[in-house]
N, C-alpha and C positions, 0 to 999 in steps of 0.2 A: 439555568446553565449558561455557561460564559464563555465563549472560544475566543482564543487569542488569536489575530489575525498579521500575518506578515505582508503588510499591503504594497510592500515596494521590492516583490522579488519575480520573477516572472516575467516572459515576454512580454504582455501585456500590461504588465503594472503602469500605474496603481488603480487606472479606469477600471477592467475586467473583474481586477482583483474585489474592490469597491461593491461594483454592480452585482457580482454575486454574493457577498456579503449581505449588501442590503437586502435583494432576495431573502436569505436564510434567516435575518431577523421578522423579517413579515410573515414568511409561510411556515417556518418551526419552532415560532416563539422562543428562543434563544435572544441570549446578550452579546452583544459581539463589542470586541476590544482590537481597534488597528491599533498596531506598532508602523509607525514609517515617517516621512517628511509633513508635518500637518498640516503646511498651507496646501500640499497637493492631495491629499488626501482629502481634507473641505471643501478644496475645488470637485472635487467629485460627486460628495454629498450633496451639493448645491444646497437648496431648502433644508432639507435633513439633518441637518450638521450637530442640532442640538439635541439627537438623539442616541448620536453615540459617541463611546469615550475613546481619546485618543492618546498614545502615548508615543511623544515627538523622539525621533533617531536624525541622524543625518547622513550615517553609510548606507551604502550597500552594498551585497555581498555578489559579486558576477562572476558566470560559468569560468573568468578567467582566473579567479582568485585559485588557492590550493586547498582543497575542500579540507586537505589533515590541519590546515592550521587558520583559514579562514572567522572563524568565529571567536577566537582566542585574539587573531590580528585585528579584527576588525570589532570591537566588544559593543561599541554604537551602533551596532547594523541592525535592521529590522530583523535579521533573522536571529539577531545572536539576543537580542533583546526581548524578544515574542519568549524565546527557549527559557530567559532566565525569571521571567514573570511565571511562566507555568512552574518553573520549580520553587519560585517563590508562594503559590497558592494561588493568583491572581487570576486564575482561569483556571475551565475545566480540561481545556483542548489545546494544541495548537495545528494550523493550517497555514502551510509555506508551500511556493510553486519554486522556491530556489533551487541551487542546488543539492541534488540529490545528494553527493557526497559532504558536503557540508553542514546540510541539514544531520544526517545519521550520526555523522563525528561533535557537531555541538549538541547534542541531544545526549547523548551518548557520557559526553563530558559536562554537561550541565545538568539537567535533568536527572542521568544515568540510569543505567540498568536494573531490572530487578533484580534482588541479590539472589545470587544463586545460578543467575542465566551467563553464559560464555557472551554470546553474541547476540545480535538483537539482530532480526531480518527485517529483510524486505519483502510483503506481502500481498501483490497484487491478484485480485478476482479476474480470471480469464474467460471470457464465454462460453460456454459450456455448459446444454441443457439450460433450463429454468433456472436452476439459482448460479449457476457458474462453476470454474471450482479454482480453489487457493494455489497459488505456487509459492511453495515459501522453500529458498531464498532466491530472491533475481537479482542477483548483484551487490550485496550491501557485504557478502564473505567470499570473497573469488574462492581461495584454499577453507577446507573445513575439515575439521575430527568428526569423526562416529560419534561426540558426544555432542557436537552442535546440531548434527542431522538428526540427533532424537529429542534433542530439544524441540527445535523447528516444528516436529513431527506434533509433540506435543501441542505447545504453542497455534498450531496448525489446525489442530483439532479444535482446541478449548475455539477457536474465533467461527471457525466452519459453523460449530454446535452453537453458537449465541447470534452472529450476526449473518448468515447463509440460512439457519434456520436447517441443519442437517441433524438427524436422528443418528444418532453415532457415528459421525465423521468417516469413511469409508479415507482410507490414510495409504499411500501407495509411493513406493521408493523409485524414483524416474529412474531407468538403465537402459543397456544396449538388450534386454532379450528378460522375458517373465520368468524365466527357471532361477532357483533359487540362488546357483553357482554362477549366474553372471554379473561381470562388472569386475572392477577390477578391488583391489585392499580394501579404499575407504565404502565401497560399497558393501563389500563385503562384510565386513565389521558394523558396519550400519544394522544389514538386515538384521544379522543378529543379536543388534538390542532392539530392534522395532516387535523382532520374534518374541522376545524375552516380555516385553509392554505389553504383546497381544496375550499372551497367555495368564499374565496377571491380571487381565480384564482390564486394563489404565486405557488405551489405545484399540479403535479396532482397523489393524493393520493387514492391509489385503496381497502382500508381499511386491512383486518388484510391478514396474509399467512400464510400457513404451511410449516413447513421445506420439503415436495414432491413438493411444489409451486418453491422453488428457482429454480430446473432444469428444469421446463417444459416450461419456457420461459415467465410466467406469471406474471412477475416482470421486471423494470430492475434495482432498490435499494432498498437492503434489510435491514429496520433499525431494531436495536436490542439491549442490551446493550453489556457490551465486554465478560463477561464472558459466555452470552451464543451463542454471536459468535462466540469465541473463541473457545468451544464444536463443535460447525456448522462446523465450518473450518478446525480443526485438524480431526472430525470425515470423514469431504468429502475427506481431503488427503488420509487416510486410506482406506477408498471404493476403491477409485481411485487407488489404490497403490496393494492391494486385488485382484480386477477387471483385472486389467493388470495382473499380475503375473499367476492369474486362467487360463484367457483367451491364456497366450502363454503354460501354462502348458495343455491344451486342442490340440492347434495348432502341440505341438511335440509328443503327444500319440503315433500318429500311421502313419504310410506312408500315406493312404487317407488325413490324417486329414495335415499332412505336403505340401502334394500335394493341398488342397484346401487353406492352407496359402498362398503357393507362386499365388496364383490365386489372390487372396483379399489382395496381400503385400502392394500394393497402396494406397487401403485405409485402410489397416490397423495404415499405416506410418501415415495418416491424420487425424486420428482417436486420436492416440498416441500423435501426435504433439498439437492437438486444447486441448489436457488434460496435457501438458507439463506445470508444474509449468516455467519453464525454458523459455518460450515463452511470458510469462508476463513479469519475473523479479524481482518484486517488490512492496513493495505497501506503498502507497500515503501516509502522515501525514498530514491528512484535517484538515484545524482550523489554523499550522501554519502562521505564517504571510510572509514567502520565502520556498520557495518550498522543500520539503525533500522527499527522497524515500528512503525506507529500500528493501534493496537488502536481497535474502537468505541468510542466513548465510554459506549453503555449496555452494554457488556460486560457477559456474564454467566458465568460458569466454563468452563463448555463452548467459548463467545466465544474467551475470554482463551488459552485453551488453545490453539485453532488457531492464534492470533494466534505465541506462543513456537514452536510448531513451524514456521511461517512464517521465525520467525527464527535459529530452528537450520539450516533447511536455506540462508538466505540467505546464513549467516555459513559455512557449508559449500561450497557453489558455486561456489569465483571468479568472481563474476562483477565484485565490484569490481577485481582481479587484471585481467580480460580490457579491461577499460576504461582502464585505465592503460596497456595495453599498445598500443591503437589509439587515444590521443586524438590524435595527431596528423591521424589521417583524419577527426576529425570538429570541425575547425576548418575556418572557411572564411580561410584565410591572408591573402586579398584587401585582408581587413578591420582596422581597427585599432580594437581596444577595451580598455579596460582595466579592464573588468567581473569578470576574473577574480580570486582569491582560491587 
């Protein structure tokens, strides 16, 4: 297997980007392919250099560019470059920590969708229990139809059930209250194709959640549209970020309370780590039609690393395979749109 690597996108480019790479070819036997500047890129490799293939750009694309037209403007850029090798076959993967909005829109337009799907989400694993659980979408469709929300749902599931490792995807609609009548239209319309899914047996849809459902384990995808997953997601980094910071400023108050740290350092570490954005990596572009992971943008090696192994097991999976195989169940036929690509 062969990940296409955007080595010049990221805070930290292209050292971090680099050193987790190299990582991922030593410990997951993978091939990895940088797109970026190649004398900086070699400077990184040091020794190394004659072990992996490099393919020279000279842009780059930064958070200040306009992510609707970035990759189009910029067609040299490691990111726009990395996109069009993967739609050319040249890889199995790609992993970029650029931008977000740039990445989804050159992917989108180069690679494209699967046919049949409206939109393609954003898919990040939240903490939650043992294996986590999905929110799809967090920002990649602010406004959405009832038929992108059953897509997602879909989508949502088919990843839960191959890469989470969940025995039928336990599938739950985010809203202000669990009765069936709350929310406003597009929710409403939603539940009742997600209702229409579970009864066909496609879906098993456990009807609406509250945002204290996503951590209690009560889910394992949570569908939504992006901008108020996007709320979801930025607000639980924050908690989590709050939480930490409170909790070790409690730990160093006093001698007792430092003496009861070193007692609980253990699992404090495992505590820290199962909350570590850094221990996912990155998150999934569902709907694409070849695999893409968006890495953090402050990636750091260890980052970057999980981010590749994310997408070695993506591109492993079928789970784009299983989605091609049911788009027809996740069209609403009724409707006439010509939204798709």
């Amino acid at each position: 297997m062969k990940i296409i690597i955007d080595a010049m996108s990221g805070d930290n480019a292209p050292q971090e980007i680099v050193a987790g790479a190299v990582r991922a070819k030593d410990e997951l036997g993978i091939e990895i392919l940088f797109v970026g500047r190649e004398a900086e890129v070699l400077a990184c490799l040091g020794a190394r250099q004659r072990e992996f293939e490099i393919v020279h750009t000279e842009e780059i694309i930064t958070m200040d560019d306009d992510p609707s037209t970035a990759t189009r403007r910029k067609k040299d850029s490691s990111m726009a470059v990395a996109l069009k090798l993967l739609s050319e076959g040249r890889g199995d993967a790609v992993v970029s920590a650029g931008s977000t909005g740039a990445l989804l829109t050159g992917a989108t337009l180069t690679v494209g969708r699967i046919r049949g799907i409206r939109r393609a989400a954003l898919a990040p694993v939240l903490p939650a229990g043992e294996r986590g659980v999905m929110l799809i979408d967090c920002g990649a469709n602010v406004e959405c139809t009832p038929e992108y929300l059953l897509q997602f749902a879909y989508m949502g599931s088919y990843y839960a059930s191959k890469i989470l490792g969940c025995d039928r995807p336990r599938v739950g609609l985010l809203n202000v209250g669990t009765e069936d009548s709350k929310g406003g239209e597009l929710q409403h319309r939603a539940f009742a194709l997600l209702k229409n899914a579970r009864e066909q047996g496609r879906i098993n849809f456990i009807g609406n959640v509250e945002g204290t459902s996503v951590f209690n384990g009560d889910c394992d995808v949570v569908v939504t549209d992006g901008f108020t997953g996007n709320v979801l997601l930025k607000t639980t980094e924050g908690v989590i970020r709050y939480m930490m910071k409170t909790l070790k400023g409690v730990f160093y108050k006093s001698m007792p309370n430092k003496l009861a740290a070193a007692v609980l350092k253990k699992d404090l570490a495992a505590m820290k780590k199962s909350m570590d954005p850094n221990e996912v990596g990155g998150t999934a572009l569902i709907g694409i039609s070849k695999p893409v992971v968006k890495a953090h943008g402050s990636s750091n090696a260890a980052s970057f690393f999980s981010a590749i192994r994310q997408a070695k097991v993506f591109a492993e999976s079928g789970i784009i395979e299983d989605i091609k195989a049911n788009i027809d169940c996740m069209k609403i036929k009724t409707e006439t749109t010509n939204e798709n690509a």
